[in-house]
C-alpha positions in Angstrom: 168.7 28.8 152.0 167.8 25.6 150.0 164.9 24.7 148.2 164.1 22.0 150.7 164.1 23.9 153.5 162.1 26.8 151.8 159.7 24.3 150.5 159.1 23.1 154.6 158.4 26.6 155.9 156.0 27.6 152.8 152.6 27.1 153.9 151.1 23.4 152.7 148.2 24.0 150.7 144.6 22.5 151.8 143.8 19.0 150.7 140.5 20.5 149.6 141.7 23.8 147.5 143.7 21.4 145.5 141.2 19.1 144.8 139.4 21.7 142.8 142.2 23.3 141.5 143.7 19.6 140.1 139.9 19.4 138.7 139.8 23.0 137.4 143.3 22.2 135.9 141.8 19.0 133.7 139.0 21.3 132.4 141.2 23.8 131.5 143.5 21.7 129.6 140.6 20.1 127.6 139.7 23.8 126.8 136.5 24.3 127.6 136.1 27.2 129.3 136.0 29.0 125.8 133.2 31.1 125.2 130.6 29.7 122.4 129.9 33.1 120.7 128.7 31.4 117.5 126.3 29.1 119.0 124.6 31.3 120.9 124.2 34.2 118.6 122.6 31.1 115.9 120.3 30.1 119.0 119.2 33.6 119.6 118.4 34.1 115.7 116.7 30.9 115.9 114.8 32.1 118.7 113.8 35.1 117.2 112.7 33.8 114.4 110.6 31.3 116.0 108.6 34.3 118.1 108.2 36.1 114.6 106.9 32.7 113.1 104.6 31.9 116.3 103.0 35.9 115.6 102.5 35.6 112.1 100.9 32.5 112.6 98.2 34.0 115.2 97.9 36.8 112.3 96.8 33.9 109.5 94.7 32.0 111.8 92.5 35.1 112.1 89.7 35.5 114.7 89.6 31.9 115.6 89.7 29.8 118.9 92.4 28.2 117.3 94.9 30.8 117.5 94.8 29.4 121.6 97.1 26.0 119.7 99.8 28.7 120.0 100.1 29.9 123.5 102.4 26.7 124.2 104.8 28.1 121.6 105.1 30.8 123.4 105.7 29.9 126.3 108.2 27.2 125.2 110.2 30.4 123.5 110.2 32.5 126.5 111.1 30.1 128.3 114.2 29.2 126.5 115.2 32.7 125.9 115.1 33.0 129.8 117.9 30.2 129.2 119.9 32.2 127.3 119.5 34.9 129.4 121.2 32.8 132.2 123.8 32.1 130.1 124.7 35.4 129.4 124.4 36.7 132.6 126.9 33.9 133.4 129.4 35.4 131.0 129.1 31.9 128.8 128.5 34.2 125.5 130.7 37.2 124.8 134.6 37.5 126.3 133.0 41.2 127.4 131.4 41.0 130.7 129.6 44.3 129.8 128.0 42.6 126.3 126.9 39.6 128.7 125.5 41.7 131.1 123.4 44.2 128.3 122.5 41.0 126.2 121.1 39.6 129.2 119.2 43.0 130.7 117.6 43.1 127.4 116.5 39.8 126.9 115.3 39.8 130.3 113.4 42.9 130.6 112.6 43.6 126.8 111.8 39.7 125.5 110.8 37.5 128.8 109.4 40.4 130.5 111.1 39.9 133.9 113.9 42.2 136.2 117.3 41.4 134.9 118.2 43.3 138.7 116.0 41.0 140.6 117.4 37.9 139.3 120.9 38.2 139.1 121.1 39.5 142.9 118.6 36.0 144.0 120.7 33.9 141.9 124.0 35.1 142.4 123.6 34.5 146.3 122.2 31.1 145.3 125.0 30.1 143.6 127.6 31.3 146.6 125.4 29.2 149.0 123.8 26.4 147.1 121.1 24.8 149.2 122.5 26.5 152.6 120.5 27.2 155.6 119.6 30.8 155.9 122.0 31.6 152.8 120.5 30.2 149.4 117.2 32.3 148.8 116.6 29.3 146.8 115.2 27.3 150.0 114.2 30.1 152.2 111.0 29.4 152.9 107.7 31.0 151.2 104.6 29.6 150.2 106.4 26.3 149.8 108.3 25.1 152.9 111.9 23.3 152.6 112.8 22.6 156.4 110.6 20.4 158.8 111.0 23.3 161.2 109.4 26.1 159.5 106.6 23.4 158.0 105.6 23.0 162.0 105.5 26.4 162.5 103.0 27.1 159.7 98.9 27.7 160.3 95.7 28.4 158.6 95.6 27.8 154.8 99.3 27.4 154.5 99.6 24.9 157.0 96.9 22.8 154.9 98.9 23.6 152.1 102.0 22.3 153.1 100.8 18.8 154.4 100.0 18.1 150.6 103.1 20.8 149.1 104.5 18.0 146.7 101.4 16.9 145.0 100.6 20.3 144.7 104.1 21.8 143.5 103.6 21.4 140.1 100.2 22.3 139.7 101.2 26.0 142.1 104.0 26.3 139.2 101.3 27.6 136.7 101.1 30.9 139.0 105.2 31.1 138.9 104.8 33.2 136.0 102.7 35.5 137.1 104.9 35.8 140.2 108.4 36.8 138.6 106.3 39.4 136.3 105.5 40.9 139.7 108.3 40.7 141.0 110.2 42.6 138.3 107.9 45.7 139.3 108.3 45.1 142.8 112.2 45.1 142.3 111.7 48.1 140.0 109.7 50.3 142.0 111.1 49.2 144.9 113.3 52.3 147.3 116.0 49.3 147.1 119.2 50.8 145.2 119.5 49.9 141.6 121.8 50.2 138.9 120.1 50.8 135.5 116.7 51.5 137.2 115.6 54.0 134.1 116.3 51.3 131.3 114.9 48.4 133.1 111.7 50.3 134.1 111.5 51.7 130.4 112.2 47.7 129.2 110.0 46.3 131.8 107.1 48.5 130.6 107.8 48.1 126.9 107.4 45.0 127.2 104.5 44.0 129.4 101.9 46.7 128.1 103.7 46.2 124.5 102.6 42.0 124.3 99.0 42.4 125.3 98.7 45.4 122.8 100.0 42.7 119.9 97.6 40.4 121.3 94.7 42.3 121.2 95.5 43.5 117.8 95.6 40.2 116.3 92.8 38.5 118.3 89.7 39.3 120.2 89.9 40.2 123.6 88.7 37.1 124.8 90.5 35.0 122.8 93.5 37.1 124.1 93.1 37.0 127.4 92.4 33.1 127.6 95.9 33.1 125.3 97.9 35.1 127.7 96.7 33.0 130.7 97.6 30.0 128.7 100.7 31.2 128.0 101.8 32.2 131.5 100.5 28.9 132.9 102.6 27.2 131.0 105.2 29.4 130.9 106.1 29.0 134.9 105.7 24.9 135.2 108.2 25.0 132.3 110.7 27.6 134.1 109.7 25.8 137.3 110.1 22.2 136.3 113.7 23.3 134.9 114.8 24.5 137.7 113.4 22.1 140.5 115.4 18.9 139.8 118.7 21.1 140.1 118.7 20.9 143.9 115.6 20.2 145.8 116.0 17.0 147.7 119.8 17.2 147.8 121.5 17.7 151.0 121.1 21.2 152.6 124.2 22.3 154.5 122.8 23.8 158.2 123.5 27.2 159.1 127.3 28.0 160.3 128.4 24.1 159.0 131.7 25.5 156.5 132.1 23.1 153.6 134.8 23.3 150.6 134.0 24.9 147.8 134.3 21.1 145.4 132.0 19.6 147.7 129.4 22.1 148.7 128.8 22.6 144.9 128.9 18.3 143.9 127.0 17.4 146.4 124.3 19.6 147.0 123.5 19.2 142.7 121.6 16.7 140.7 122.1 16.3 137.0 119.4 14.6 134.8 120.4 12.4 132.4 119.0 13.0 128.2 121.6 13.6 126.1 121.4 16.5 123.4 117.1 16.7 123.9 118.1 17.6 127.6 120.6 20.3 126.7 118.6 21.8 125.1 115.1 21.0 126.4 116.6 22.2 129.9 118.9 25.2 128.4 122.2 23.2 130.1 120.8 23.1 133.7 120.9 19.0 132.9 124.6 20.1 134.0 123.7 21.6 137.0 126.8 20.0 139.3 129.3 21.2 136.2 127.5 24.4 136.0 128.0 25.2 139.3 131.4 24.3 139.8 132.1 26.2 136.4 129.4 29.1 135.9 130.7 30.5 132.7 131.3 27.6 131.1 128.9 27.8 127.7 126.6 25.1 127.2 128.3 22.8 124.0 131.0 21.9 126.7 128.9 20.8 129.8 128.6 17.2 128.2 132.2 17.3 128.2 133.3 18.5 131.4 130.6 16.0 132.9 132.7 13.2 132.1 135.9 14.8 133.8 133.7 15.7 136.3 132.3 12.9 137.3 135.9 10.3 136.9 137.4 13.5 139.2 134.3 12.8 142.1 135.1 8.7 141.7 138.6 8.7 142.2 138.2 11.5 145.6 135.1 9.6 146.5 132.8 12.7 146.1 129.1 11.6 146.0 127.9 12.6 142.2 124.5 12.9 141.9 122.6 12.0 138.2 119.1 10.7 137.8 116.3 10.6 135.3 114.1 14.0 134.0 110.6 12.1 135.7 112.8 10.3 138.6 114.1 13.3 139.7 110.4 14.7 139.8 109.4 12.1 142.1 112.5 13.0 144.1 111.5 16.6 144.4 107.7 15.9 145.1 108.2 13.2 147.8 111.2 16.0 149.6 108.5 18.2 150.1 105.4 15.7 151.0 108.5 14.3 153.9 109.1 18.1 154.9 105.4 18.3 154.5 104.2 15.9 157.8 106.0 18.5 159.8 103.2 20.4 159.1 100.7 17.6 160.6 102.7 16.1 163.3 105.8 18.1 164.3 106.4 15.1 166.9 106.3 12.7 164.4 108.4 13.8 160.9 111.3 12.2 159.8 113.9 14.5 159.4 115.1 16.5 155.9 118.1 15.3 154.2 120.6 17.4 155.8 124.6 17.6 155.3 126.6 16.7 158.6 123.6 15.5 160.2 122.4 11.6 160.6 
């Protein structure tokens, strides 16, 4: 048989699987998909070195109000060692998945104080079904309400809540702290099955007994307990107000609707423009549209793909979403004020941004 006529009965691939494996093809040959081993075991001394720094500097400050000046600090190094933890639970560190997956349990459970289990589970079905109706945990709706129907539906204190949700995102962000601590324990302690239950219930109490023990011993109790709430406020508007831009306020794909993998990925991502401050300022999820279409990809080469990226989404006419750090905030908190009016007149609310819909 000839090639030609072997060529017309092999199945023609789909316009859309070789869009992303043309794309996938570019990144590869600009190699950089590499893992950045070096830079992130630098950042993680760095890291370190700054929590031993912020300590010693509460010890030398003594008994003084002023020790407070440091809570910030701490919450600024938590929070970027929760990046890293994402990183290496993304496999961007180590070749080894099993030295990704330790480095991250431990720097999750032992260091940030949070279930390595819990997270990965939420965020891996995020990441399958970004911003998807009834599949991305990410938008399912809680205290905060991302769908006009399930605003309508609400009462009582939530419903007041909701009519005012995205002045008052932010400001709910300095419980989110609070909340993911809880959840570890919940997740934890929980009949659920889990692998590694002993070592992250060890970690887990380590850790969350272990900081207010240091606290107290280098501070009064008062002092300590303002710190800690200081430090957990702050902590979750900064995890909160990393994570936010990345999605809410892009199209949501409804329920049963099946979109390519290129597209459902682009388009339902926003990147924020900054440069090197933003890398590292939001721990790479700047790159939140490259990040998602390549999830191991290590942080040094998200700037890089970006530009492939975004030439690739041009020339197939694939809407490529980048804004501002503050612009997308306003983004986010007018989404939810829109989905918000649901919640005082369900017969008058335009509708959410939704994919396939007008």
């Amino acid at each position: 048989m000839s090639s030609a006529v072997l060529d017309h009965l092999l199945p023609k691939p789909h316009p859309y699987t070789s869009e992303f494996a043309e794309l996938l093809a570019r990144v590869k040959s600009e190699g950089l998909l590499s893992r950045s081993r070096t830079y992130y075991i630098t950042l993680i001394v760095i890291l370190s070195l700054s929590l031993l720094a912020t300590l010693t500097g509460m010890y030398f400050l003594g008994n003084t109000w002023a020790q407070l000046a440091l809570a910030p600090a701490m919450a600024v190094i938590m929070t970027q060692f929760s990046f890293v933890t994402h990183e290496a639970a993304h496999r961007q560190v180590f070749s080894s998945g099993q030295a990704n997956d330790t480095t991250a349990r431990i720097l999750a459970n032992a260091v940030v104080g949070i279930s390595y289990s819990w997270w990965m589970g939420k965020h891996t079905r995020h990441h399958a079904n970004p911003n998807t109706i009834g599949k991305d945990p990410d938008i399912q709706s809680d205290f905060i309400m991302f769908q006009d129907d399930k605003a309508a539906e609400t009462k009582g204190f939530t419903k007041a809540f909701v009519k005012r949700q995205g002045w008052l995102f932010f400001p709910i962000l300095t419980l989110e702290g609070l909340n993911l601590h809880v959840q570890a324990f919940r997740r934890v302690f929980s009949k659920e099955p889990l692998k590694h239950r002993g070592t992250e219930i060890t970690l887990l109490l380590a850790r969350n007994l272990g900081y207010p023990v240091i606290l107290l011993a280098l501070m009064p109790w008062y002092i300590a307990a303002v710190f800690l709430v200081i430090h957990m406020a702050l902590f979750g508007v900064y995890m909160g107000a990393s994570f936010a831009p990345n999605h809410k306020g892009m199209p949501q794909i409804p329920a049963g609707l099946k979109v390519d993998f290129l597209r459902r990925q682009v388009m339902t991502s926003r990147n924020i423009r900054g440069g090197l401050f933003m890398d590292h300022f939001m721990g790479g999820l700047n790159y939140q549209v490259e990040h998602h279409l390549f999830p191991s990809m290590a942080r040094p080469q998200l700037h890089k793909a970006a530009r492939i990226v975004r030439e690739f989404c041009a020339e197939k006419k694939i809407a490529y979403t980048e804004t501002g750090l503050f612009q997308s905030y306003g983004i986010v908190i007018a989404y939810l004020n829109r989905v918000g009016l649901a919640a005082r007149d369900p017969f008058d609310c335009p509708p959410a941004q939704v994919m396939g819909r007008a």
